[in-house]
C-alpha positions as MATLAB code, in Angstrom:
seq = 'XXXXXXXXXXXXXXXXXXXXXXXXXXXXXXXXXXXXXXXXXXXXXXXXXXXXXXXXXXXXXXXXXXXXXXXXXXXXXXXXXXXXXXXXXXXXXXXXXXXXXXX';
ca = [
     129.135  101.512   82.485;
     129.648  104.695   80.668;
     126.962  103.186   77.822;
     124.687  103.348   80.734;
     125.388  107.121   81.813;
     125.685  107.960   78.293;
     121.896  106.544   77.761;
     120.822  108.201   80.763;
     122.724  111.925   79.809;
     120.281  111.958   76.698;
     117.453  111.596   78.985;
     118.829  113.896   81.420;
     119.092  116.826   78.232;
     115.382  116.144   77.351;
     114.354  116.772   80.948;
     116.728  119.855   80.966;
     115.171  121.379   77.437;
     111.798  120.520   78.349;
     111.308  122.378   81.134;
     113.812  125.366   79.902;
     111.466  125.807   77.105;
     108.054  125.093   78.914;
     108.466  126.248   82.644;
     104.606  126.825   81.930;
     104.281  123.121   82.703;
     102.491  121.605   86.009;
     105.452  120.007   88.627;
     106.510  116.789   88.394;
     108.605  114.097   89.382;
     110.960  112.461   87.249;
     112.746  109.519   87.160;
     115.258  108.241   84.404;
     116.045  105.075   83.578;
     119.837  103.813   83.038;
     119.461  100.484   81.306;
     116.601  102.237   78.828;
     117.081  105.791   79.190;
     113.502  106.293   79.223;
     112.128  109.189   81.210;
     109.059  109.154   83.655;
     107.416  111.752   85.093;
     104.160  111.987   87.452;
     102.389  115.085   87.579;
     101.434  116.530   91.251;
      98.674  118.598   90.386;
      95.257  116.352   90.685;
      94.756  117.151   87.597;
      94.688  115.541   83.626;
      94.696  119.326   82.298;
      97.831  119.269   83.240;
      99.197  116.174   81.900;
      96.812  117.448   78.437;
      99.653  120.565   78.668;
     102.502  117.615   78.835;
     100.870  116.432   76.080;
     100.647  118.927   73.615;
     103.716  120.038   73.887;
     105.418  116.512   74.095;
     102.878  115.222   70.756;
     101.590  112.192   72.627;
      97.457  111.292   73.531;
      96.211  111.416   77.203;
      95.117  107.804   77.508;
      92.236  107.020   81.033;
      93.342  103.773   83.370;
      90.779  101.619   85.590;
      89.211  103.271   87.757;
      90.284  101.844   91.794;
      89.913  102.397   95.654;
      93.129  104.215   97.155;
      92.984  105.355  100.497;
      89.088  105.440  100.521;
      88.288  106.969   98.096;
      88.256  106.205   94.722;
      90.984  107.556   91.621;
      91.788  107.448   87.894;
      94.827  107.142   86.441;
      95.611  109.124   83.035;
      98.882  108.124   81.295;
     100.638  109.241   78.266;
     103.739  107.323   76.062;
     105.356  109.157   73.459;
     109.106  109.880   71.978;
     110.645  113.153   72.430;
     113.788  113.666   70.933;
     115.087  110.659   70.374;
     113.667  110.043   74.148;
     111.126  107.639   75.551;
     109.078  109.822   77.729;
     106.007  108.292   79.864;
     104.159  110.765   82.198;
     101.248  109.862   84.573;
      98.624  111.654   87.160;
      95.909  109.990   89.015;
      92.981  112.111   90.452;
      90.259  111.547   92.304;
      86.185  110.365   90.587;
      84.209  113.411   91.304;
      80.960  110.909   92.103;
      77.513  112.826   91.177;
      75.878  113.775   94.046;
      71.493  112.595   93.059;
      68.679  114.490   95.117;
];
């Protein structure tokens, strides 16, 4: 068990440096994982400028999802995998497909 906690502290002290030394950074929710002491974050903001910002500073590529229906209307998810200190880190945001309006 403490092999576990000790995986997840190292996660834990990512999280805590990452937003010490970017507090510039969009809100998000994290999660870490015990077993792979991953981290996993979802941006709140609607928005892949600000998973771009998680990006840069983080040194990973914005990659687009499939396009779906959710609650009527329809969203893209944006994800990005990279390692960050000796950290797995993988963030995601969906937002919504601004259709073009035709007159």
């Amino acid at each position: 068990m403490s092999t576990n906690r000790t995986v997840q502290l190292g996660a834990a002290m990512a999280l805590v440096e990452l937003l010490k030394e970017h507090p510039e950074l969009a809100a998000a929710g994290w999660s870490l994982d015990a077993v792979t002491g991953s981290l996993n974050g979802f941006v709140h903001e609607e928005s892949v400028t600000a998973l771009e910002a998680y990006a840069e500073v983080l040194g990973a590529e914005v990659t687009p999802g499939l396009s779906y229906v959710f609650d009527g209307r329809t969203v893209s998810p944006y994800r990005l995998s990279t390692v960050w200190r000796d950290v797995p880190v993988s963030m995601a945001v969906t937002v919504p497909v601004v259709e073009a309006v035709t007159a």
